[in-house]
C-alpha positions as CSV (number, residue, x, y, z in Angstrom):
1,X,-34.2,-11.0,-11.3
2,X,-34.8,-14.5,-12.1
3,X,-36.0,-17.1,-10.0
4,X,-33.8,-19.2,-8.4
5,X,-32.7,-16.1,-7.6
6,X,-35.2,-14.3,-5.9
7,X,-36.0,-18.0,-4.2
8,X,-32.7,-18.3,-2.7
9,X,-33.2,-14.3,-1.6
10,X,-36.3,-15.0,0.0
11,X,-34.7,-18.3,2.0
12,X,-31.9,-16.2,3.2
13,X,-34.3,-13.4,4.2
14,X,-36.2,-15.9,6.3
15,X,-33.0,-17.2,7.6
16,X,-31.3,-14.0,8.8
17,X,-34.8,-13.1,10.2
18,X,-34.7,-16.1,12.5
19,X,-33.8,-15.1,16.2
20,X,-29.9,-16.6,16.7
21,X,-28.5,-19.1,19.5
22,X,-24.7,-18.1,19.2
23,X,-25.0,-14.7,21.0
24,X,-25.6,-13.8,24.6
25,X,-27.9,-12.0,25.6
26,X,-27.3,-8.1,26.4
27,X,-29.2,-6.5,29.0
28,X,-29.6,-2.8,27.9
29,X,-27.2,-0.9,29.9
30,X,-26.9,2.8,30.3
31,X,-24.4,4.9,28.5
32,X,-22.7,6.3,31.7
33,X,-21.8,2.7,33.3
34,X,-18.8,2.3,30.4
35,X,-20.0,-1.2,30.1
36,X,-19.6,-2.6,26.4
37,X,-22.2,-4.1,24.9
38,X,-22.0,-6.6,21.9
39,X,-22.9,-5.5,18.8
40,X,-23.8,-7.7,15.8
41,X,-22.8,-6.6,12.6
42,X,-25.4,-7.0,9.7
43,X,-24.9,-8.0,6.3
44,X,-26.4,-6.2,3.6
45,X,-27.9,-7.1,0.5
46,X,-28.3,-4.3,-1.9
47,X,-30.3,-5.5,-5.1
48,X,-28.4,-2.9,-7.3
49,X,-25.8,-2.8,-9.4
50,X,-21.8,-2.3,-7.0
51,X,-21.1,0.1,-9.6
52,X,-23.7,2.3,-8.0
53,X,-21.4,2.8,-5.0
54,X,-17.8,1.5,-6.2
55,X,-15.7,3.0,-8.4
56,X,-13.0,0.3,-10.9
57,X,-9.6,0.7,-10.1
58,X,-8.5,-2.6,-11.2
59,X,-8.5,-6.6,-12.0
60,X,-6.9,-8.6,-9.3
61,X,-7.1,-12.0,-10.4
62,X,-10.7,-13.3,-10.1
63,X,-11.5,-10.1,-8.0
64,X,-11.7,-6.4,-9.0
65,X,-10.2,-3.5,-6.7
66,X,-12.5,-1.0,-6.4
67,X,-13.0,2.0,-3.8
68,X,-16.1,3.1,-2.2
69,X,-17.6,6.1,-3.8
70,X,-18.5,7.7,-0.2
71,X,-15.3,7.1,1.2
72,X,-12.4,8.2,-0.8
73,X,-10.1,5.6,1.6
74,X,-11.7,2.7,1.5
75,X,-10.7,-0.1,-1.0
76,X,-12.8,-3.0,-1.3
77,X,-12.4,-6.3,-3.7
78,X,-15.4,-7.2,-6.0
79,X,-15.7,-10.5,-6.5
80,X,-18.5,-12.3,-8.9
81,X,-19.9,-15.6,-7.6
82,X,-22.8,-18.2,-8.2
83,X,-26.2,-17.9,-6.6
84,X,-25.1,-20.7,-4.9
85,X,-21.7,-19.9,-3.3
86,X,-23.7,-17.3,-1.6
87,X,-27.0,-18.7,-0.5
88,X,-26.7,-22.2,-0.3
89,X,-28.4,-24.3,2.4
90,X,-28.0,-23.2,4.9
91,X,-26.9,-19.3,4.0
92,X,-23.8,-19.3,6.5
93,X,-21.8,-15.9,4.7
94,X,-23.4,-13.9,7.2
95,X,-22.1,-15.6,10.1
96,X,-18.6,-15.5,9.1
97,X,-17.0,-12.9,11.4
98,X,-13.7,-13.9,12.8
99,X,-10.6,-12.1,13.1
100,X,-8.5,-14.2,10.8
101,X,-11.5,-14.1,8.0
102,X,-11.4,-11.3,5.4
103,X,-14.5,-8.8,6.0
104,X,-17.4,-9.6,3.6
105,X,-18.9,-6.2,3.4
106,X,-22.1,-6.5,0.9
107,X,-24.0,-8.5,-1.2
108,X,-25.0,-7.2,-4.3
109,X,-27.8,-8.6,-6.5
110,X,-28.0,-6.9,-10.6
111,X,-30.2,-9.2,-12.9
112,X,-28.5,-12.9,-12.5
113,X,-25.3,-12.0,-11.1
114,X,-24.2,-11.6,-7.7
115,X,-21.0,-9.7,-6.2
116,X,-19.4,-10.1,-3.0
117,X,-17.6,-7.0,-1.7
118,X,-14.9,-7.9,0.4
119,X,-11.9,-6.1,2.3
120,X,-9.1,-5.4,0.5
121,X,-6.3,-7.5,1.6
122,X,-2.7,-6.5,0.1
123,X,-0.5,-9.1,-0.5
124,X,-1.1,-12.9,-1.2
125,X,1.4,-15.4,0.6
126,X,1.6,-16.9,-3.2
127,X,2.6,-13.3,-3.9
128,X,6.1,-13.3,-1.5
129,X,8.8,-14.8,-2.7
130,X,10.1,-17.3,0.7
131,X,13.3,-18.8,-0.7
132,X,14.7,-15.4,-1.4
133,X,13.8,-14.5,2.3
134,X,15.3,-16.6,5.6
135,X,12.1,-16.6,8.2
136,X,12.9,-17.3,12.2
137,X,11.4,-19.9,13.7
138,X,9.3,-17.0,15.3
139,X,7.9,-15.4,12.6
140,X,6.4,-19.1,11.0
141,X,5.0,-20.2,14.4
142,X,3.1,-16.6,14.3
143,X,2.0,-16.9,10.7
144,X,0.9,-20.4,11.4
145,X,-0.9,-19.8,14.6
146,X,-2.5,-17.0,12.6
147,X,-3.9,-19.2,9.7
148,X,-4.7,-21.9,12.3
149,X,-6.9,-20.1,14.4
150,X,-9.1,-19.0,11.0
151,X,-9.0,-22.7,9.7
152,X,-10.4,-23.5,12.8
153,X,-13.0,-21.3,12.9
154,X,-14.1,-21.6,9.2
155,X,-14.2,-26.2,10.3
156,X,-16.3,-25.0,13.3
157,X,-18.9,-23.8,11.0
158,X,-18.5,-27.2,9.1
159,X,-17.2,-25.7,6.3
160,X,-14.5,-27.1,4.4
161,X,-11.0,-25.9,4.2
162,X,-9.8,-29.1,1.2
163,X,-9.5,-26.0,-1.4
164,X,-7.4,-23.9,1.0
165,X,-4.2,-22.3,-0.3
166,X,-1.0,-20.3,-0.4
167,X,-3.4,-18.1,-2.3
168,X,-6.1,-18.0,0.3
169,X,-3.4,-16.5,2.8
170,X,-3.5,-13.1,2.8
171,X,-1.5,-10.2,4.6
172,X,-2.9,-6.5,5.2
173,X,-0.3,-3.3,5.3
174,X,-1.2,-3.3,9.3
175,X,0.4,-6.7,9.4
176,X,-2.9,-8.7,9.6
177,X,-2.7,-12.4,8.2
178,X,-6.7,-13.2,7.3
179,X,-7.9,-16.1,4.9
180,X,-9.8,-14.6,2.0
């Protein structure tokens, strides 16, 4: 692995390992009292190869389908990025969990390169084909309200939503509009 690298691995590793200010905190509660407790998903970074665990189905773009080799249901995108994209300053991936966001699953690290695995998201709004279809005035407000609520979230990270597009619009087969 080279070095800027492993640096930016061991900054991120210090940075997840830093006690967090945006959760409350949960007393312990018994099973019996039905009370939920939040749970804080973790992200993983795997310093293998994806191949290990994904099988190639196909190219989608700038992202590869692929499907978990312990799962034979679920499909995940592969996408290859910079050591930068990923652990910049400060590493803020891992904090991305909003309901209008794609997933990001895993990180993997093989030599220099580094893959995000993402959920699979079906169909592009760049994909559908609007002129041929007539919308309600129903149906726009919800996909807007939709993609609104994760450009929101994404700008109260300060992050920056200038790049965002029709391609960045995704729907799932459960009807789901996410940013991706």
């Amino acid at each position: 692995m080279s070095q800027p690298v492993h640096r930016r691995l061991k900054k991120a590793k210090a940075f997840l390992g830093r006690p967090s200010n945006d959760t409350n905190d949960v007393r312990s509660t018994s099973t019996d009292s039905g009370a939920p407790e939040k749970v804080r998903r973790m992200l993983r970074i795997l310093l293998k190869s994806p191949w290990d665990d994904f099988s190639y189905i196909r190219h989608l773009d700038q992202t590869m389908l692929a499907l978990r080799k312990a799962s034979s249901f679920q499909l995940a995108e592969i996408r290859e990025v910079s050591s930068f994209d990923v652990l910049g300053d400060p590493p803020i991936l891992p904090h991305v969990q909003h309901p209008n966001i794609a997933t990001l699953y895993d990180i993997y690290c093989d030599d220099d390169r580094i893959f995000l695995i993402t959920e699979h998201l079906e169909v592009s709004f760049a994909q559908l084909k609007f002129q041929e279809y007539e919308l309600e005035e129903r149906a726009i407000a919800t996909i807007l309200a939709e993609v609104l609520k994760g450009v929101a979230y994404i700008s109260s990270l300060r992050l920056s939503c200038k790049n965002l597009s029709q391609k960045n619009v995704w729907l799932s087969l459960d009807g789901e509009i996410k940013l991706g």
